[in-house]
DRENLO-314934 format. One record per residue: residue number from 1; residue in one letter; chain; x, y, z of N, C-alpha, C, O in turn. Coordinates in nm, 3 decimals, decimal comma. Each point is the difference from the previous one (the first is absolute). Layout:
{NUM; "A"; "A"; {X; Y; Z}; {X; Y; Z}; {X; Y; Z}; {X; Y; Z}};
...
This chain:
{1; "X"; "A"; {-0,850; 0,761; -1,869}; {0,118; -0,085; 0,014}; {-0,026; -0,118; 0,095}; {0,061; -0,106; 0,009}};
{2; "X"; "A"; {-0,185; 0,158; 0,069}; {0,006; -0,137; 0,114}; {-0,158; -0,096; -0,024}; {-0,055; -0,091; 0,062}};
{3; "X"; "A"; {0,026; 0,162; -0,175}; {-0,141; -0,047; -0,024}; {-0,003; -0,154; -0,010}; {-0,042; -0,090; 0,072}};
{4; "X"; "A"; {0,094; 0,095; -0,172}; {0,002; -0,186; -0,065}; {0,103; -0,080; -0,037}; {0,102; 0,057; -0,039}};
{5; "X"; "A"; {-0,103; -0,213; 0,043}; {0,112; -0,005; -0,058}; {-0,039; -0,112; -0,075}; {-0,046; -0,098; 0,059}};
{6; "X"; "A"; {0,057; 0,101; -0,174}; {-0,034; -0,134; -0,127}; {-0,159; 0,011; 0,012}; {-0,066; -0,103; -0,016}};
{7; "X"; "A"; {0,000; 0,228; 0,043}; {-0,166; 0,003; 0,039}; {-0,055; -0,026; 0,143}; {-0,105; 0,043; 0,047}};
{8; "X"; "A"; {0,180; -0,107; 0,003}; {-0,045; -0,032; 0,145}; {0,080; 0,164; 0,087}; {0,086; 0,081; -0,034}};
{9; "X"; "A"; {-0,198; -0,105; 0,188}; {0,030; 0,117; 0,056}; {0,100; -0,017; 0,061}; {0,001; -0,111; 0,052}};
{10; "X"; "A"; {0,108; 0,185; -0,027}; {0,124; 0,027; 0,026}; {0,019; -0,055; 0,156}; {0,087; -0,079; 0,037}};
{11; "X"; "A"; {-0,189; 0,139; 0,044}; {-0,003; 0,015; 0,147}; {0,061; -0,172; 0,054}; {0,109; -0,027; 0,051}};
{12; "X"; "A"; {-0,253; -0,094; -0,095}; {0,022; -0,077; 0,039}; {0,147; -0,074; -0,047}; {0,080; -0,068; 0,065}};
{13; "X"; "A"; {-0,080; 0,093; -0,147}; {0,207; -0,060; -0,048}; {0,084; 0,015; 0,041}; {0,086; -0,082; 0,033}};
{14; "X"; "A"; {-0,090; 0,280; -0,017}; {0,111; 0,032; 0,089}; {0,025; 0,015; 0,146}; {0,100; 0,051; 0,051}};
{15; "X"; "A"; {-0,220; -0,108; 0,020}; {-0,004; 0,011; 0,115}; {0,044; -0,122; 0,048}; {-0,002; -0,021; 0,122}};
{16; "X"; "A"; {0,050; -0,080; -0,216}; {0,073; -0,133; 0,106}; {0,158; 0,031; -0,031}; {0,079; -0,069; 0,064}};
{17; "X"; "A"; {-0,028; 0,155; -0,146}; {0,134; 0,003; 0,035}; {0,027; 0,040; 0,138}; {0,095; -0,047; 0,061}};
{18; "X"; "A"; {-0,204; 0,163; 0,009}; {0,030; 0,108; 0,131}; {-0,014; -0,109; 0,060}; {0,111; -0,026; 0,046}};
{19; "X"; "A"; {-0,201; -0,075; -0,013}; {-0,070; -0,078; 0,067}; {0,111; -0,092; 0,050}; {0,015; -0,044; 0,114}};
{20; "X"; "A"; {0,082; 0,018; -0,254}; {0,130; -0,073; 0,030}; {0,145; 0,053; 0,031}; {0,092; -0,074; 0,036}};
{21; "X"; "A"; {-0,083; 0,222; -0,055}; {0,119; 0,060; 0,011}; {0,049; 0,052; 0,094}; {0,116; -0,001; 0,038}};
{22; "X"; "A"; {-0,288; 0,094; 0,042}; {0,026; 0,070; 0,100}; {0,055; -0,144; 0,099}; {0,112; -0,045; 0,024}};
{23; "X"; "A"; {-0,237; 0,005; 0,012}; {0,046; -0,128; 0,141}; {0,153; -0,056; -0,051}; {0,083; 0,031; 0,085}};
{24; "X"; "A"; {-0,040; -0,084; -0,167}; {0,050; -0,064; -0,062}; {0,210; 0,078; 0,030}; {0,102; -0,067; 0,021}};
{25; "X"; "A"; {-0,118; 0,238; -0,034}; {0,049; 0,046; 0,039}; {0,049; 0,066; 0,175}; {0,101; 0,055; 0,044}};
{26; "X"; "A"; {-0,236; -0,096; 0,018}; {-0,047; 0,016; 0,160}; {0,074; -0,103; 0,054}; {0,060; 0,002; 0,108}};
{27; "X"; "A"; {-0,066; -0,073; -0,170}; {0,037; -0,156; 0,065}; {0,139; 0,029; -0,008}; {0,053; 0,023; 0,108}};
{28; "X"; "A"; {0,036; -0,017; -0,234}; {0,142; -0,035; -0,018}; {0,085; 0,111; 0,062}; {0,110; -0,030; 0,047}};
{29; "X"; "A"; {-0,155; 0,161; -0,043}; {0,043; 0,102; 0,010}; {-0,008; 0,012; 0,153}; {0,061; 0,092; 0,055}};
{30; "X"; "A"; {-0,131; -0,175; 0,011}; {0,028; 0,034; 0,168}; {0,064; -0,121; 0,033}; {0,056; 0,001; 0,110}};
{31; "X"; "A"; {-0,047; -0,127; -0,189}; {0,083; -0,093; 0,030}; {0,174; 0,062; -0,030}; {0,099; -0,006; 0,072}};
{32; "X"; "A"; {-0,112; 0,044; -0,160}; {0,146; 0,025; -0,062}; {0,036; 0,149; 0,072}; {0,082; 0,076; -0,050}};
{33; "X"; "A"; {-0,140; -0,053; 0,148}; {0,033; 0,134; 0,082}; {0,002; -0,046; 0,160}; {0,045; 0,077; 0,085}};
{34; "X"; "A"; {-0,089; -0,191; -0,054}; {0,011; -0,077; 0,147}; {0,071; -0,100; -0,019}; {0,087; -0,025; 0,083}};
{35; "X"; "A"; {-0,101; -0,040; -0,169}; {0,115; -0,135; -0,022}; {0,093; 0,011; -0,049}; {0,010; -0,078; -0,094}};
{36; "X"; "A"; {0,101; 0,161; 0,113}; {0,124; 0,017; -0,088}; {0,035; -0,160; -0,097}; {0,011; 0,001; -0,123}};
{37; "X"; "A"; {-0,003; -0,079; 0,175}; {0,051; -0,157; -0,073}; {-0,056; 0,012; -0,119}; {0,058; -0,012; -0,108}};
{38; "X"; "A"; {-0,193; 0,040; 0,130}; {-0,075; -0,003; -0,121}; {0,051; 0,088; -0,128}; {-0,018; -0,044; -0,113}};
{39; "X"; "A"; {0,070; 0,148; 0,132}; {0,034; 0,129; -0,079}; {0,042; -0,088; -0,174}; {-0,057; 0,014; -0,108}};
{40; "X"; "A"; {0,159; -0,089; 0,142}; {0,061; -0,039; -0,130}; {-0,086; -0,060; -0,090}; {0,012; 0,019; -0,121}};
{41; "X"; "A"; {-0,126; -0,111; 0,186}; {-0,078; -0,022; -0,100}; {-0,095; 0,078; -0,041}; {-0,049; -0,009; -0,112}};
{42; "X"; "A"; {0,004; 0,119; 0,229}; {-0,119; 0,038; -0,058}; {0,038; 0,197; -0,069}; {-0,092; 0,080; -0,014}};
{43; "X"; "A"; {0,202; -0,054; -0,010}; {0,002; 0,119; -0,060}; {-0,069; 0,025; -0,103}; {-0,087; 0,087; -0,007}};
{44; "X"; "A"; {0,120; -0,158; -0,077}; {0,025; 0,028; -0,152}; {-0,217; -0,008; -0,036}; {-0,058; 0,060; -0,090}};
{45; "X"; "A"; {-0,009; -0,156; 0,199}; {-0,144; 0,026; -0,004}; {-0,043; 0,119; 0,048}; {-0,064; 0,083; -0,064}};
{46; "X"; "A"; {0,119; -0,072; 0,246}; {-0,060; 0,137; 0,002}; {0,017; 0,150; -0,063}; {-0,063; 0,104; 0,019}};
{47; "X"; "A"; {0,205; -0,147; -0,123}; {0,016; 0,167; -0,100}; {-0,089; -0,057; -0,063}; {-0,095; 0,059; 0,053}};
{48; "X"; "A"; {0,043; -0,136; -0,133}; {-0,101; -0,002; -0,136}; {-0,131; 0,022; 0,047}; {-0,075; 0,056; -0,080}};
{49; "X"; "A"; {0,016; -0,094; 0,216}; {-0,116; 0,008; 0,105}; {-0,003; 0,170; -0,010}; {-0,067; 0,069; -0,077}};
{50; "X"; "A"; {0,128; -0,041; 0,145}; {0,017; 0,155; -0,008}; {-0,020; 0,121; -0,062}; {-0,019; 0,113; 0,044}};
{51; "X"; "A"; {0,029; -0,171; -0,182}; {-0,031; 0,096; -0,125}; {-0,133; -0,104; -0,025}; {-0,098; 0,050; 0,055}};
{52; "X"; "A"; {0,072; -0,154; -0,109}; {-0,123; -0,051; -0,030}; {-0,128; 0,030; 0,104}; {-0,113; 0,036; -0,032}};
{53; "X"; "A"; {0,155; -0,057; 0,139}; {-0,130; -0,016; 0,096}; {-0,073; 0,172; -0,044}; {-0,087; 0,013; -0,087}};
{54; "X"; "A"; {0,133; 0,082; 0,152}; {-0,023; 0,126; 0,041}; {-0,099; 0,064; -0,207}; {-0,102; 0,064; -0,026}};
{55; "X"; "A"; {0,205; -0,127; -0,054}; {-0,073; -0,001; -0,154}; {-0,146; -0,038; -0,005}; {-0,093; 0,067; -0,045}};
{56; "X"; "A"; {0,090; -0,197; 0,103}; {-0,113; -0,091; -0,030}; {-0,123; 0,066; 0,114}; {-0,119; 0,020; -0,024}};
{57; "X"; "A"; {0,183; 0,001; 0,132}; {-0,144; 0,113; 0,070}; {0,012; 0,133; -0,037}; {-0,045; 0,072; 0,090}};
{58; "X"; "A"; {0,078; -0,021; -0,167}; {-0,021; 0,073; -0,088}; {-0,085; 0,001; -0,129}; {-0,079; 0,088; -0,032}};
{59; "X"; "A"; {0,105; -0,190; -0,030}; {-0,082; -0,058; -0,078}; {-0,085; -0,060; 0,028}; {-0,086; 0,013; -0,087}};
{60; "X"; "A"; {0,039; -0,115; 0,210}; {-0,147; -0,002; 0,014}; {-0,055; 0,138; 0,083}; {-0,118; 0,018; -0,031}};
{61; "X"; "A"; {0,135; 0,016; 0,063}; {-0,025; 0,130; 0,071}; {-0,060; 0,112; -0,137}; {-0,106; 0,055; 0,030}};
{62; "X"; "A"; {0,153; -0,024; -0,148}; {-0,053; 0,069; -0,098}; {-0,083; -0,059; -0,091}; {-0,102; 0,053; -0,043}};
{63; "X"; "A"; {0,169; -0,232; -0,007}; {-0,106; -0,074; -0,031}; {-0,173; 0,008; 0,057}; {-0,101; 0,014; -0,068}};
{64; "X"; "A"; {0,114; -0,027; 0,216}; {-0,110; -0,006; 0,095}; {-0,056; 0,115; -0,059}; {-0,103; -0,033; -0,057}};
{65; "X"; "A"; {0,126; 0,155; 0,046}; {-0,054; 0,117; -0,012}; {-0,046; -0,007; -0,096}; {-0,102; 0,067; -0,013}};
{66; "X"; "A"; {0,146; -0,146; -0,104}; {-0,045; 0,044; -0,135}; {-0,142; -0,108; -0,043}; {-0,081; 0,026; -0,089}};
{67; "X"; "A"; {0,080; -0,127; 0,163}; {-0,083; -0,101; 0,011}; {-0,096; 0,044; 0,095}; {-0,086; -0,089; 0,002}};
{68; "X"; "A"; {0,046; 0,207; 0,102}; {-0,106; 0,023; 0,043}; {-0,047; 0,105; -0,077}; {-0,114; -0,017; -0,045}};
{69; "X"; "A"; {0,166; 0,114; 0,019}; {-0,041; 0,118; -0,087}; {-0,076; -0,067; -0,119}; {-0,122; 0,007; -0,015}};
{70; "X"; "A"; {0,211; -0,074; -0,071}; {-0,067; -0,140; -0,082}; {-0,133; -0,040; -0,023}; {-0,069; 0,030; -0,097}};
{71; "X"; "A"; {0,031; -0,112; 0,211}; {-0,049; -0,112; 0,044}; {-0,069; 0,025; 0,133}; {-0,040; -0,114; 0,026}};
{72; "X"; "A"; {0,019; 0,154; 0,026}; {-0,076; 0,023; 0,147}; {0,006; 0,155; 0,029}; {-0,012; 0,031; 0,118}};
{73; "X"; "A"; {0,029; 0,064; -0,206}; {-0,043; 0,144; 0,067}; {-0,119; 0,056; 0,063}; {-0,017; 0,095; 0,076}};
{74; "X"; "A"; {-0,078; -0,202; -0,145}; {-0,147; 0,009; 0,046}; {-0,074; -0,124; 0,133}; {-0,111; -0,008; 0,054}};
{75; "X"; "A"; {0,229; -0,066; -0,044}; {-0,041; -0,107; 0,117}; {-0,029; 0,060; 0,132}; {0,075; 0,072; 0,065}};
{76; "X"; "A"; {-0,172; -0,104; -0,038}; {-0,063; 0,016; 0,150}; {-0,003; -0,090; 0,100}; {0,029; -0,112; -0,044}};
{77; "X"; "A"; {-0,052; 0,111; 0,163}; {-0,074; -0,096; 0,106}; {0,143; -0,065; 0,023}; {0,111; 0,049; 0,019}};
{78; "X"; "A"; {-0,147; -0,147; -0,025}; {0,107; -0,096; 0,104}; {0,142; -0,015; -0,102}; {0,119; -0,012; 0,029}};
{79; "X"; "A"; {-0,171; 0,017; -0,125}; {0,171; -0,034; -0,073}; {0,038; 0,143; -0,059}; {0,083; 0,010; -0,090}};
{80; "X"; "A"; {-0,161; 0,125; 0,158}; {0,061; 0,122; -0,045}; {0,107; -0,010; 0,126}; {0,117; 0,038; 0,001}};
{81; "X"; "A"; {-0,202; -0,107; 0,114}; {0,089; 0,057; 0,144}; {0,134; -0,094; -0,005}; {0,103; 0,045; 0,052}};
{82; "X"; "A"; {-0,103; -0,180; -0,116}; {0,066; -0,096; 0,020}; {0,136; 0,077; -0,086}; {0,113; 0,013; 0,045}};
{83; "X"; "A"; {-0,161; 0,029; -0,175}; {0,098; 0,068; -0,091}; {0,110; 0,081; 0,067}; {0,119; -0,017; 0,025}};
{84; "X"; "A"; {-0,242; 0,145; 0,002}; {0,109; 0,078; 0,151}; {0,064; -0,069; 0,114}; {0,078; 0,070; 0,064}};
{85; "X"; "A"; {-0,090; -0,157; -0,035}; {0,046; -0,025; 0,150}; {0,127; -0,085; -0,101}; {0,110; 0,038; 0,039}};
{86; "X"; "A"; {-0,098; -0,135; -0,149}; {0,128; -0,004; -0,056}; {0,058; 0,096; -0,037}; {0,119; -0,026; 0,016}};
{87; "X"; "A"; {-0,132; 0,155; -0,071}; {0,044; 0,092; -0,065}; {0,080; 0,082; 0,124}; {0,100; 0,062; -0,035}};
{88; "X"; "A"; {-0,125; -0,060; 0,128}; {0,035; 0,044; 0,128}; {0,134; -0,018; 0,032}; {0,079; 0,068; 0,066}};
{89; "X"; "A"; {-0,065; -0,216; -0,152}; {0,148; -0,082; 0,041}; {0,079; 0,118; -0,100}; {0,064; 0,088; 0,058}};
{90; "X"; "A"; {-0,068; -0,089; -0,186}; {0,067; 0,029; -0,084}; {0,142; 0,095; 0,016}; {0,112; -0,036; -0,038}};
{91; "X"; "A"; {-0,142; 0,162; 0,101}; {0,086; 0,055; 0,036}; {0,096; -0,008; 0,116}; {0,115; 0,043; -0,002}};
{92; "X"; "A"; {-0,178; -0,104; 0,108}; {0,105; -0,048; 0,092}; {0,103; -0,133; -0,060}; {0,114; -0,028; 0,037}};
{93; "X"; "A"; {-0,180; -0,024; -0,119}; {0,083; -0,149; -0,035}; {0,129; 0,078; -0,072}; {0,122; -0,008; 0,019}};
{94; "X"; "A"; {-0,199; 0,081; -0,105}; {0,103; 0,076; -0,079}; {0,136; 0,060; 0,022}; {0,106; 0,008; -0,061}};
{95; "X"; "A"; {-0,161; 0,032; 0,179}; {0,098; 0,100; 0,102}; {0,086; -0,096; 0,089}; {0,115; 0,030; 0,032}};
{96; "X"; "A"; {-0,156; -0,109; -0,006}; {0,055; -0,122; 0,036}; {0,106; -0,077; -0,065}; {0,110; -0,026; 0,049}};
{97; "X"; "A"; {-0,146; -0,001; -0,140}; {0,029; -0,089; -0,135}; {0,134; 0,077; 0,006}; {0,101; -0,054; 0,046}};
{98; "X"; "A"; {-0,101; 0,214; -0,105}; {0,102; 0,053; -0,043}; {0,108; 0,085; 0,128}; {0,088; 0,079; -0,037}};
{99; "X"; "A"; {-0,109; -0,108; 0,169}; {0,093; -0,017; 0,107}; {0,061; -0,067; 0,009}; {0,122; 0,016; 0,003}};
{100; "X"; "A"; {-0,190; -0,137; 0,008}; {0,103; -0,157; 0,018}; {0,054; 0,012; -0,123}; {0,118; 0,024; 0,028}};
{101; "X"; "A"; {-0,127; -0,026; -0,181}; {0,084; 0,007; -0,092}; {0,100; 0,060; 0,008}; {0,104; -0,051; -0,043}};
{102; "X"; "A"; {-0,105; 0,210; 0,116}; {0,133; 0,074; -0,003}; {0,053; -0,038; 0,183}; {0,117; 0,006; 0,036}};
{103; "X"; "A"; {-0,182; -0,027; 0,015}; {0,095; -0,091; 0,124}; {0,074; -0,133; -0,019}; {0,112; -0,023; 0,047}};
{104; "X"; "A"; {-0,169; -0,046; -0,106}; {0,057; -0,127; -0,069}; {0,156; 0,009; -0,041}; {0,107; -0,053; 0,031}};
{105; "X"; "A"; {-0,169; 0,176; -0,139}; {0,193; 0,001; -0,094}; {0,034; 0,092; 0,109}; {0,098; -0,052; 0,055}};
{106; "X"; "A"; {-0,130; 0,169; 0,011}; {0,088; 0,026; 0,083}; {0,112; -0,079; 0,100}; {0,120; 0,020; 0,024}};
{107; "X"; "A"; {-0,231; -0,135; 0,030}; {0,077; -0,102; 0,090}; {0,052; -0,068; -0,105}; {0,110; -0,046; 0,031}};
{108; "X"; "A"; {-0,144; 0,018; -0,150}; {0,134; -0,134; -0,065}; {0,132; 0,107; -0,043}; {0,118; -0,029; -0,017}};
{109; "X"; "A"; {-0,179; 0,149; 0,007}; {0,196; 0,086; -0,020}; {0,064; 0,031; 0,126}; {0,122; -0,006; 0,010}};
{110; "X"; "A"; {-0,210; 0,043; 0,103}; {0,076; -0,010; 0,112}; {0,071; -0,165; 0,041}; {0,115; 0,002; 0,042}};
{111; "X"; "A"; {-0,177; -0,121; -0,052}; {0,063; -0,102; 0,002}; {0,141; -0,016; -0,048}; {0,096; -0,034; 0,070}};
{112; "X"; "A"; {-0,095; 0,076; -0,258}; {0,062; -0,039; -0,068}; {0,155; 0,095; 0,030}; {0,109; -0,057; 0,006}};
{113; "X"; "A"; {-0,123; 0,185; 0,006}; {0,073; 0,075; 0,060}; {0,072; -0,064; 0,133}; {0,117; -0,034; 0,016}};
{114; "X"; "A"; {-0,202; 0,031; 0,052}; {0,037; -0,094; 0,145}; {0,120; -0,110; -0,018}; {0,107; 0,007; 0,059}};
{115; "X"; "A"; {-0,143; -0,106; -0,149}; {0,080; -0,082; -0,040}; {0,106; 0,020; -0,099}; {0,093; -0,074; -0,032}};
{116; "X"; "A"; {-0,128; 0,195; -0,011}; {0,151; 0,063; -0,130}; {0,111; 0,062; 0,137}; {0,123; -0,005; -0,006}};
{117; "X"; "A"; {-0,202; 0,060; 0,119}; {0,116; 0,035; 0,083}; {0,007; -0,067; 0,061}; {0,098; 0,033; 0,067}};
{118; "X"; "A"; {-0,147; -0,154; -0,016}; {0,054; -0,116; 0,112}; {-0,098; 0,101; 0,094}; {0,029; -0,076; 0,092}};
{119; "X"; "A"; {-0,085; 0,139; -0,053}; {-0,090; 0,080; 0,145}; {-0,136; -0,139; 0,005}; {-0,010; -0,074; 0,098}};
{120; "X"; "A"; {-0,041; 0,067; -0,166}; {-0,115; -0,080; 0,039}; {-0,149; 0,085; -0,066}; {-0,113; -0,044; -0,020}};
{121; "X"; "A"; {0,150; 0,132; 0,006}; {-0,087; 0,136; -0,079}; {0,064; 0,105; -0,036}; {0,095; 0,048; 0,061}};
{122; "X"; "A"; {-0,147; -0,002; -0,172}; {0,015; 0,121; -0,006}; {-0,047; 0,135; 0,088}; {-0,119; 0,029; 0,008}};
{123; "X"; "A"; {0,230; 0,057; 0,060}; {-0,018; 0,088; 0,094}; {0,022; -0,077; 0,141}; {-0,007; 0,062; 0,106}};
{124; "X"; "A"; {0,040; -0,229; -0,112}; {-0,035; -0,043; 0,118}; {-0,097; -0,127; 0,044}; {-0,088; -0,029; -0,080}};
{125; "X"; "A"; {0,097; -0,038; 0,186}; {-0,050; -0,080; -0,002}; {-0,179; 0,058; 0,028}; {-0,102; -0,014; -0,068}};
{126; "X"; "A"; {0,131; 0,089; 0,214}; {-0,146; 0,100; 0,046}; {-0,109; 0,047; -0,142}; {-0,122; -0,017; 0,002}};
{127; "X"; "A"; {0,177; 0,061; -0,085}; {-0,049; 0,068; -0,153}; {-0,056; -0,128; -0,036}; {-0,119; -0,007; -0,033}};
{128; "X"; "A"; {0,183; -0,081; 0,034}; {-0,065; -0,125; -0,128}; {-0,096; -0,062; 0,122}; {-0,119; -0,001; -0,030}};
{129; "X"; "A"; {0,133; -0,022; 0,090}; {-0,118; -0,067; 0,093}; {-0,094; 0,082; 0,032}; {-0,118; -0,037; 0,008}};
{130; "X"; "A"; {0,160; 0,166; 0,016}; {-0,128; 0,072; 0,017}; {-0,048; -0,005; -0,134}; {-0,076; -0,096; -0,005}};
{131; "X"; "A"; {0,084; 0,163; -0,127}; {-0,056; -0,024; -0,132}; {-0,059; -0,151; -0,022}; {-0,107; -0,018; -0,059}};
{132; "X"; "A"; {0,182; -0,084; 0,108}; {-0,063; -0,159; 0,039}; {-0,127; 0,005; 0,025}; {-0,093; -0,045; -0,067}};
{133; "X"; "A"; {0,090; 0,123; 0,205}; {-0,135; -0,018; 0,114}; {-0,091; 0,061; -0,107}; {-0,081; -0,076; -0,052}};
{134; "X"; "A"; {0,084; 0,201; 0,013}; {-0,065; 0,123; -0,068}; {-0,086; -0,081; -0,140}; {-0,114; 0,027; -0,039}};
{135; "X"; "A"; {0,198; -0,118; -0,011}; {-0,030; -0,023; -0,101}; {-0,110; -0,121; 0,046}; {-0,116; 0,003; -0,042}};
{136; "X"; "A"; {0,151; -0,083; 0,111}; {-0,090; -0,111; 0,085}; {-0,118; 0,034; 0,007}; {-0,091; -0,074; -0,036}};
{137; "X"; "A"; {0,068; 0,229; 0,097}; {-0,105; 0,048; 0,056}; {-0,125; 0,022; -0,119}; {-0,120; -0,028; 0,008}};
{138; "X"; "A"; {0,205; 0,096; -0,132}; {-0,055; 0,032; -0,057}; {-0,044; -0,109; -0,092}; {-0,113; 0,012; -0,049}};
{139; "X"; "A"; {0,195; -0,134; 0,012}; {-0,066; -0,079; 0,019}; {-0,158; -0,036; 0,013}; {-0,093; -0,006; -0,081}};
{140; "X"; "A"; {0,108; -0,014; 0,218}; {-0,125; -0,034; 0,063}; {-0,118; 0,050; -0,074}; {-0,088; -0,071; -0,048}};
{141; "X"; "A"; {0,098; 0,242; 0,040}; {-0,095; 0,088; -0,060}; {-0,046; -0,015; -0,106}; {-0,120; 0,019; -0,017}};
{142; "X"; "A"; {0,192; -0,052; -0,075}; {0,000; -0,035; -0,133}; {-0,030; -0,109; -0,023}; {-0,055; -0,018; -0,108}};
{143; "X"; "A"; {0,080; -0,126; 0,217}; {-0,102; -0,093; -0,004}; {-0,140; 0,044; 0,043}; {-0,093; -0,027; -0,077}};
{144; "X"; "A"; {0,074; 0,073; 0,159}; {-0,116; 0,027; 0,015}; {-0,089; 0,044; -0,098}; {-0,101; -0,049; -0,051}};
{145; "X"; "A"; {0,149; 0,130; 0,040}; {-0,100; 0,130; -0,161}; {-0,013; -0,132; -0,091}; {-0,112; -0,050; 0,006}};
{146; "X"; "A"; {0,214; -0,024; -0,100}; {0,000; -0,124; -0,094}; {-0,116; -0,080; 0,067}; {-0,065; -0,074; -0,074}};
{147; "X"; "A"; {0,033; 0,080; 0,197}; {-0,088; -0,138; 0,036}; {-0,125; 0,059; -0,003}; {-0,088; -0,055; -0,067}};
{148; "X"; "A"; {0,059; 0,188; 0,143}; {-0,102; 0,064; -0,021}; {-0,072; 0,013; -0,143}; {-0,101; -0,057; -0,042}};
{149; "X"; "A"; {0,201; 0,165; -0,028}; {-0,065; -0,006; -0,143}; {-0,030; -0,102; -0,097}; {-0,080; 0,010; -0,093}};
{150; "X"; "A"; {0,189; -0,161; 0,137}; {-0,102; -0,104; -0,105}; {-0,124; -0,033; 0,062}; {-0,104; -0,028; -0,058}};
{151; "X"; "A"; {0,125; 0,033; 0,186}; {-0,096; -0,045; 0,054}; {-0,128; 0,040; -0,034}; {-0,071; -0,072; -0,070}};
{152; "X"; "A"; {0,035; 0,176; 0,111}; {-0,076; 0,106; 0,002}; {-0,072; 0,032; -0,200}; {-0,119; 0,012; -0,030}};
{153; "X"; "A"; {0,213; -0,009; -0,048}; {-0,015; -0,069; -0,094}; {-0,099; -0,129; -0,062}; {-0,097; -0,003; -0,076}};
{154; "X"; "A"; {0,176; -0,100; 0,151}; {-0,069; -0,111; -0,017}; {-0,190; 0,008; 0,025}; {-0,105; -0,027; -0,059}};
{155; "X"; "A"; {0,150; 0,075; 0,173}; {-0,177; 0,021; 0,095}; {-0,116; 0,117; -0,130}; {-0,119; 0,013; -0,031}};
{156; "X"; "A"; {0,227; 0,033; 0,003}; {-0,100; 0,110; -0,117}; {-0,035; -0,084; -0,120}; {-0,099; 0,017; -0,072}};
{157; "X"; "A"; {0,197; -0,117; 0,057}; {-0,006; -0,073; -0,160}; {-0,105; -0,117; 0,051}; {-0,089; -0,031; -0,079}};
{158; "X"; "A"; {0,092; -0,016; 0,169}; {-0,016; -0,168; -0,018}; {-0,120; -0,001; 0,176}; {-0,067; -0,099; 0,030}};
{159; "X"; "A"; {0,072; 0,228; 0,054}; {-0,121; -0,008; 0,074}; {0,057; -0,043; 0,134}; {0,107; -0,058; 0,018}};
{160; "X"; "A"; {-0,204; 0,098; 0,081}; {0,118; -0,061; 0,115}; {-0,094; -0,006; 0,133}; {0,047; -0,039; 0,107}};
């Protein structure tokens, strides 16, 4: 399923949606959890961020797998180690990926709640800011892993 797509290998295709979804979601999802102002414009991205991002490192994440098994099961020396040291990313990004996705909509229903009762959050103002901070944080993490694994990536494909 993650082998190919139109003949070409899957990995490199589907690895620029993560490349664009995770950060892409890092970014909006700790803005729209520290910047309240911001909220109105940026909901309706970070629900679609949310379910897409956490998909797409998923999908390069099994893609990846199916393209070394593939294609490099027998690689040695410097681009066996380079392989592993990206592959390394895979599961933390993952795990990542799919926190901030379910912190994300957590904080946009605690928001939305918030503002259906006039409180400022749902459960409270303390609840939504702390879920704010929480989500910020994780954030971060999930940028990180996204920067690592293209990175790290890149250095295996193109040399470094």
């Amino acid at each position: 399923m993650f082998d190919e797509i139109l003949g070409l290998p899957a990995h490199p295709l589907i690895v620029h949606a993560a490349v664009i979804a995770v950060p892409a979601l890092a970014v909006l999802a700790a803005v729209y959890g520290l910047a309240p102002r911001t909220r109105p414009a940026l909901g309706w991205a970070v629900a679609g961020l949310a379910v897409v991002a956490p998909i797409a490192a998923f999908a390069a994440k099994e893609s990846g797998e199916s393209l070394e098994h593939r294609n490099f099961a027998s690689a040695t020396g410097m681009l066996a180690r380079r392989i592993a040291e990206h592959e390394e990313f895979a599961d933390p990004l993952l795990i990542a990926a799919l926190a901030l996705g379910v912190l994300s909509l957590v904080l946009l229903h605690l928001v939305r709640r918030g503002r259906d009762s006039g409180e400022g959050g749902g459960g409270g103002r303390a609840v939504t800011t702390s879920a704010a901070v929480l989500t910020a944080v994780v954030a971060v993490v999930a940028g990180y892993y996204a920067v690592r694994a293209g990175h790290s990536g890149a250095v295996a494909v193109w040399g470094g």
